[in-house]
N, C-alpha and C positions, 0 to 999 in steps of 0.2 A: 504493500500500500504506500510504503515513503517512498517506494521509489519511482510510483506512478505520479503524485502528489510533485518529485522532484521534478522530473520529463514535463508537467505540465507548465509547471512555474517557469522552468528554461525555455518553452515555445513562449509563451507568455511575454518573456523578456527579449524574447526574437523578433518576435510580431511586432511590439510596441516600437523597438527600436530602428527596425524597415518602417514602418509609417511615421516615424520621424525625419526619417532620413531623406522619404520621399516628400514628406510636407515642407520640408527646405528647401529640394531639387527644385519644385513646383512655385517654392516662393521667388526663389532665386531667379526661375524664368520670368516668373508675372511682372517683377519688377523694372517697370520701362526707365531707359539712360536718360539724368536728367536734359533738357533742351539748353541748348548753346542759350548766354546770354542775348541777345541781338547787342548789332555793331550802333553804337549811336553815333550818329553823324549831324552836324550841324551846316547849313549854306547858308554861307556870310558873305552877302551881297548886296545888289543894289535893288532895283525895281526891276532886274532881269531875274533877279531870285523871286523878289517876292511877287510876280504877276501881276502887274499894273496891268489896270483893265479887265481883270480873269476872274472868277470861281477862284476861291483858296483848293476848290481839288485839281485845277486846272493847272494851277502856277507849278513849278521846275521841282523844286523839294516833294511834292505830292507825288507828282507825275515817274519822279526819279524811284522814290519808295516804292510805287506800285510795281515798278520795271525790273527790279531790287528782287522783289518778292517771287514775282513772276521766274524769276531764275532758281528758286531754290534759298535767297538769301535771306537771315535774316535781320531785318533793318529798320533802325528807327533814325528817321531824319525829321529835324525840327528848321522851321523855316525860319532863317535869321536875316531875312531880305529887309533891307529899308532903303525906300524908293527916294531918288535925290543924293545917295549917299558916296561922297568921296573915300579913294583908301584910306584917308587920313582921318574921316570920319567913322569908316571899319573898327581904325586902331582905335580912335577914344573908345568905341563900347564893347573891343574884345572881349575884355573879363566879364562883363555882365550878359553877352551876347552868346559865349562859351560855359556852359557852365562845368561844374567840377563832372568828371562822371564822362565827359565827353572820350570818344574813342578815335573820331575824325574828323577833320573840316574841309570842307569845299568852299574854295574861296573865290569868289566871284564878284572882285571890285576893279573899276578904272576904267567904266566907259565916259562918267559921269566926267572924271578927270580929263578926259582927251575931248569932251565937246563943250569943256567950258575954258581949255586950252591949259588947264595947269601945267604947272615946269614939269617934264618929266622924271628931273633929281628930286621934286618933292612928293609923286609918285610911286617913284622908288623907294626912297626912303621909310616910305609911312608902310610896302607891303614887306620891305624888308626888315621893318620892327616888326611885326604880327607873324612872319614866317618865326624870326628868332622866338619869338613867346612860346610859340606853339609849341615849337621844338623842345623850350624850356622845360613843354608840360608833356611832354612824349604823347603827343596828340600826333596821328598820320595825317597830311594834308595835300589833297589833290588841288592844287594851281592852276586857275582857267585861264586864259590867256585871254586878251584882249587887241583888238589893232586899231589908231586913230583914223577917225576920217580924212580923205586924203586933201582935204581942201585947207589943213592945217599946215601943209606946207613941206616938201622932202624931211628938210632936216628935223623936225617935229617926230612926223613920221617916224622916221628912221631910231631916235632915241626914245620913243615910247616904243614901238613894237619891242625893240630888244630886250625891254625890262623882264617881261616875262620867262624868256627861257633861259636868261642870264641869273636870275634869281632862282627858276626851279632847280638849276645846277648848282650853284652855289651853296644851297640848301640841301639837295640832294632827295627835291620833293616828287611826284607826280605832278606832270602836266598834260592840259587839255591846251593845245597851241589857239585855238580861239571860240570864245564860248558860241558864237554866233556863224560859225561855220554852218555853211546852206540855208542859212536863213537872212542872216546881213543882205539887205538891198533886194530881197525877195517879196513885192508886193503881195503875192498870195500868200505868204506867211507869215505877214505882219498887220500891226493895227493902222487906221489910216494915219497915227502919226509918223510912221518910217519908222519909228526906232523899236516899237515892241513885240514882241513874238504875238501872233494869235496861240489859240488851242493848240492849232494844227502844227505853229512855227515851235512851239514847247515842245509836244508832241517827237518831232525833227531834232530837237537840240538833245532831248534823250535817248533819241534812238544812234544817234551817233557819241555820246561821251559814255553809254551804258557800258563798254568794255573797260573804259578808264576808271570808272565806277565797281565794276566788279574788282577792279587789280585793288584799286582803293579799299574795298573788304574784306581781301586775301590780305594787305600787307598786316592790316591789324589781327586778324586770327594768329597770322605766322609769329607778330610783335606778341600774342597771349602767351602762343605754345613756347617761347621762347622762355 
């Protein structure tokens, strides 16, 4: 009799210890990997960021996010566009405009500058203090480029175009060589005052800086895993 009493205590203690084992197995699968943070991204710009004339889901930050998404990515971009606003206007509201917690900037300032003729050293100056800050805060930043209009004169010209890929090098940032590629001087893609994107011209400016955009989201995961 004990030693049936024994044999059963021993299955007993078999049993329980397989259904624990497997109640782990089972937990251990159910258990979904938590979800990647999303990249938060900030555009710090002008009234090309922030869609003068547009729907707020219409303007370039929105437009950009959904494109973002549409890939697989995940991303939070806050639209830091203020229409009127010089680089040097960028820089006064960087800190309040970046807040802590940021992962990237797209910075999209200096049309304002080249159609109201500022010097192009002050310009430079004012993106090459905000690249340095940025960097200060290990924040990754894609640099759009900008080009003057050409009725400013060669040499005008000639020293504001340069600023931008002379600064993304020096910097060692992402650049977008002009934010307004296929759509600059494109009446169908603009509003009737010439300078602003419609839907369709937003639309256009994300379909083409979207791979610059993506690399922009890659270098900060690589900057995580790092």
């Amino acid at each position: 009799m004990a030693l049936v009493q024994t044999i059963a205590r021993v299955l007993a203690l078999t049993m329980f210890a397989a259904a624990i084992a497997m109640a782990a197995a089972a937990g251990s699968r159910a258990a979904p990997a938590a979800p990647a943070a999303p990249v938060k991204i900030v555009a710090l710009g002008d009234s090309l960021t922030a869609g003068l004339g547009l729907p707020r889901e219409a303007a370039f930050p929105a437009r950009l996010e959904a494109a973002l998404k549409a890939q697989g990515a995940a991303v939070e971009i806050t639209d830091a566009g203020v229409s009127g606003d010089t680089a040097s206007g960028g820089l006064e509201r960087l800190d309040w405009s970046v807040p802590e917690g940021t992962d990237a900037v797209i910075v999209e300032l200096g049309a304002n500058d080249a159609l109201r003729g500022v010097d192009p050293a002050v310009t430079r100056a004012a993106l090459d203090h905000i690249l340095r800050r940025l960097e200060e805060r290990h924040i990754v930043v894609l640099l759009a480029g900008m080009r003057a209009p050409p009725n400013m004169g060669a040499d005008y010209v000639r020293a504001f175009d340069a600023i931008f890929p002379e600064l993304a090098k020096a910097h060692d940032v992402l650049l977008y060589p002009f934010f307004l590629d296929g759509v600059a001087a494109n009446r169908a893609l603009n509003q009737g005052d010439g300078l602003h994107p419609t839907a369709d011209g937003v639309a256009a400016i994300v379909q083409r800086i979207l791979p610059s955009a993506m690399t922009l989201v890659a270098r900060v995961k690589a900057k995580r895993a790092s």
